[in-house]
C-alpha positions in Angstrom: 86.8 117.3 83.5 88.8 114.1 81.8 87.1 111.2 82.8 89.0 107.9 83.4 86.9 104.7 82.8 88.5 101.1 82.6 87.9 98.8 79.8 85.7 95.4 79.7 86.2 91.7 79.3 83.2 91.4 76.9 83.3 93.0 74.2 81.0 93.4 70.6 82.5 94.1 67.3 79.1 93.9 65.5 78.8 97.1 62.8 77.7 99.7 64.6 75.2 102.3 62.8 76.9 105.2 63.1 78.3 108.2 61.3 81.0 109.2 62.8 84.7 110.2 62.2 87.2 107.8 63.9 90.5 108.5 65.3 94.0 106.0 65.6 95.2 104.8 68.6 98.4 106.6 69.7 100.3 104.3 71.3 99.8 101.6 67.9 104.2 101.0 68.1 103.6 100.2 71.9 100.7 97.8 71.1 102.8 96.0 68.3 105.5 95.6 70.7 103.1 93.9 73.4 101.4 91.9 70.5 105.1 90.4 69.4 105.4 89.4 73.5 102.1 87.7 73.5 102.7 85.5 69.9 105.4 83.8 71.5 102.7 82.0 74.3 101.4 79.0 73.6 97.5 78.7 73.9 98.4 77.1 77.4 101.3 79.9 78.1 97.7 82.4 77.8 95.5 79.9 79.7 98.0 79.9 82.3 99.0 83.6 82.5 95.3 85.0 82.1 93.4 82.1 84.4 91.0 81.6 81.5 89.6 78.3 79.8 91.1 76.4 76.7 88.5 77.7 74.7 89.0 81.5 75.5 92.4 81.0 75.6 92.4 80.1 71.5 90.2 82.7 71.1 92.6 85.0 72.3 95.6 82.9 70.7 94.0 83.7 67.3 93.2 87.5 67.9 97.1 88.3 68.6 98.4 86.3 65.4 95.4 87.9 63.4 96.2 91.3 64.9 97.5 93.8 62.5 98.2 97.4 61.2 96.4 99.6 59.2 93.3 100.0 61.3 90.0 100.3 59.7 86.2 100.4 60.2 86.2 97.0 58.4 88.3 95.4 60.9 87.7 97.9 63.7 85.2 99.2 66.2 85.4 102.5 67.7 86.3 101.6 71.7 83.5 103.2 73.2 81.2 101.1 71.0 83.4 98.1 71.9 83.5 97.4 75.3 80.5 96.0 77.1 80.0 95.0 80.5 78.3 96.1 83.5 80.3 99.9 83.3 79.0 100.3 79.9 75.5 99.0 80.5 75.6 102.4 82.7 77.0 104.2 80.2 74.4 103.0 77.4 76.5 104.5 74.6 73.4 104.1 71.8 71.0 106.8 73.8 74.4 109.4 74.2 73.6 111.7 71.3 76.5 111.6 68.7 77.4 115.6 68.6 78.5 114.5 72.4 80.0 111.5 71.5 82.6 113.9 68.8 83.1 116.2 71.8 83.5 113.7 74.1 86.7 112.9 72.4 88.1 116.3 74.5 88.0 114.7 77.9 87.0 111.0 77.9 89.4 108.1 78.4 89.6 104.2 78.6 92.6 103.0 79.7 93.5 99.5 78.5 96.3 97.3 78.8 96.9 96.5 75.1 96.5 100.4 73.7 97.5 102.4 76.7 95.2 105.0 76.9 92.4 105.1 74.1 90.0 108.4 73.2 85.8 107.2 72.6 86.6 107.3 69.0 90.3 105.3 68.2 89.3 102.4 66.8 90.7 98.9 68.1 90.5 95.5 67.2 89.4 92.3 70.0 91.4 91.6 72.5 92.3 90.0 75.9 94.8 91.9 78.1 93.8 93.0 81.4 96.8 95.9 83.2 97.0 93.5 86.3 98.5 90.9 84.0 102.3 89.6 84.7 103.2 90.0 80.7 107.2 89.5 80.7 107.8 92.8 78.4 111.4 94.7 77.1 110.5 97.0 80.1 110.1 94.8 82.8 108.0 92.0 84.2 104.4 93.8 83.8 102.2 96.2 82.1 102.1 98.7 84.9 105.7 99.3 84.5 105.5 99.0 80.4 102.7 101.9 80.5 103.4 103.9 83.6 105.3 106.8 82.4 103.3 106.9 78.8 99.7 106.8 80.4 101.0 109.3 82.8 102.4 111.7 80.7 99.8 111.6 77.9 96.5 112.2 80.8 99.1 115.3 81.9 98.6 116.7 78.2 94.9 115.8 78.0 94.6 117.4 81.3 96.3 120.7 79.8 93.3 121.1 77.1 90.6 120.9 79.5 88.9 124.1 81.0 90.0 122.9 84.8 92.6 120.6 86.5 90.3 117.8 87.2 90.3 114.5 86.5 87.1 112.2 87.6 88.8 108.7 88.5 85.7 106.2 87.5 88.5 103.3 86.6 88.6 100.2 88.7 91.6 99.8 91.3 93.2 97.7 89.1 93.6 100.3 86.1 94.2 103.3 87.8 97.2 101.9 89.6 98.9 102.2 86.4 98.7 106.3 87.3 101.2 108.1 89.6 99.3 111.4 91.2 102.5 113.0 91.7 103.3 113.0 88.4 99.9 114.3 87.2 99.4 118.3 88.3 95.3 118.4 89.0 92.9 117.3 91.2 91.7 113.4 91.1 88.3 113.4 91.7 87.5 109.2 92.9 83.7 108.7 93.6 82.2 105.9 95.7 79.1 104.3 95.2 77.2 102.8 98.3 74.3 100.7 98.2 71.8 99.6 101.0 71.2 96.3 102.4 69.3 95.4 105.4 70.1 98.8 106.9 73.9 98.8 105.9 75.5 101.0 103.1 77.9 99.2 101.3 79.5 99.0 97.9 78.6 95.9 95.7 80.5 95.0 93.0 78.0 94.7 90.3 76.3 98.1 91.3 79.7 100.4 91.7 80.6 99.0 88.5 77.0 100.2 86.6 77.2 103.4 88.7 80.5 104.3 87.4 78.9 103.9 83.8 76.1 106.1 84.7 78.3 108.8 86.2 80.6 108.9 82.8 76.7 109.3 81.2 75.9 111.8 83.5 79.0 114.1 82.9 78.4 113.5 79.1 75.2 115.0 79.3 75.4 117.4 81.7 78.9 118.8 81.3 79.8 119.8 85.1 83.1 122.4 85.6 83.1 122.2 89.2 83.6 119.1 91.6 80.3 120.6 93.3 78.3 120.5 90.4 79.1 116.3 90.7 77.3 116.5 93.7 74.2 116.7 91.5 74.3 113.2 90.3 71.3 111.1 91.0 71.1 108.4 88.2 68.5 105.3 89.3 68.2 106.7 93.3 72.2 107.6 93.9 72.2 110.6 95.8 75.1 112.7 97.0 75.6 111.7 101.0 76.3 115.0 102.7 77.6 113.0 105.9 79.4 110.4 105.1 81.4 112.3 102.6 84.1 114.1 104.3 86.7 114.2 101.4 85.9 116.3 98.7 88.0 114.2 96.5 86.4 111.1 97.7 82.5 111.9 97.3 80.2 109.3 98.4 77.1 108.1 96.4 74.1 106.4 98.3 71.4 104.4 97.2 68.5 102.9 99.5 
């Protein structure tokens, strides 16, 4: 199964203690020519554009002028040590044994709106640059239109190498509307995660966004080849809902 996961705001390039090999991002010339687009803002131009304060908004300011090729452990985090946030508090990356972090590099993918689509182990520097944002670009006037036929057809040659045609969809809305099903030949697999409150199921923000994280862990560990097999996911009370999910490509999560 390829697994789809958005990136995070927050983010911590600390050192992280691992041994590990780490990979390039491949779509570096497609980054650069974003990175040349966003130099030419002002730090209000990016305060503006991104709704962000004057402080983040230098912060950011500094990382595209600073940003630059090659990319090394030095400079670099590996992504899936980068991002935090409440996904990747699900996901807690630092109990994931590392022989399934390596393999992980088979079907697991963050898609960003700076390096396209990134594998667990490309290593990338800070940044701020959300897909939703209106970034004026030699393509057009955003970054679903810069990355839309890239992301699409490099998830169409991930999905090749796996074992099945599936693809679990645990990005937020805003990411995977940079994907076009028609152009991607396999199943999209998009799970919903309820919660209970005073008697009503209902998906909260904060709790979809963990649960999502802990589903990624889940298939990480557990390695599932069938959609049914997701069925058996039942991180921190979630339980497959028999009832409520009618869709088999649209399986619902409950948790009292």
């Amino acid at each position: 199964m390829l697994i789809l996961l958005s990136p995070s705001k927050t983010q911590d390039f600390s050192r992280p203690s691992i041994n590990l090999g780490t990979t390039q991002p491949r779509h570096l010339e497609e980054s650069l020519i974003l990175i040349k687009e966003l130099r030419k803002l002002s730090v209000l131009d990016i305060a503006t554009l991104m709704n962000i304060s004057e402080k983040l908004a230098l912060l950011n300011h500094a990382r595209y002028k600073d940003w630059s090729l090659p990319f090394t452990m030095e400079r670099c985090k590996p992504a899936i040590y980068a991002f935090k946030g409440d996904v990747y508090e699900g996901l807690e990356v630092q109990t994931i044994p590392l022989h399934l972090i390596e393999s992980s590099q088979k079907n697991f993918r963050i898609l960003s709106g700076l390096y396209g689509v990134l594998r667990p182990l490309d290593l990338i520097l800070p940044y701020r640059l959300e897909m939703g944002i209106k970034l004026n670009n030699p393509k057009g006037k955003n970054l679903y239109i810069f990355w839309e036929d890239i992301i699409n057809r490099i998830l169409q040659e991930d999905l090749l190498l796996q074992e099945d045609n599936l693809i679990v969809n645990l990005a937020s809305k805003e990411y995977f509307s940079v994907i076009n099903p028609k152009k991607i030949n396999g199943k999209i697999i998009t799970p919903r995660f309820l919660d209970g409150k005073n008697g009503q199921y209902r998906m909260i923000s904060f709790y979809a966004k963990r649960a999502r994280g802990l589903m990624a862990k889940w298939i990480l560990n557990h390695q599932p080849r069938q959609i049914e097999e997701l069925r058996l996911f039942n991180s921190e009370g979630y339980h497959f809902d028999t009832k409520t999910s009618t869709d088999s490509l649209n399986p619902i999560f409950m948790r009292p």
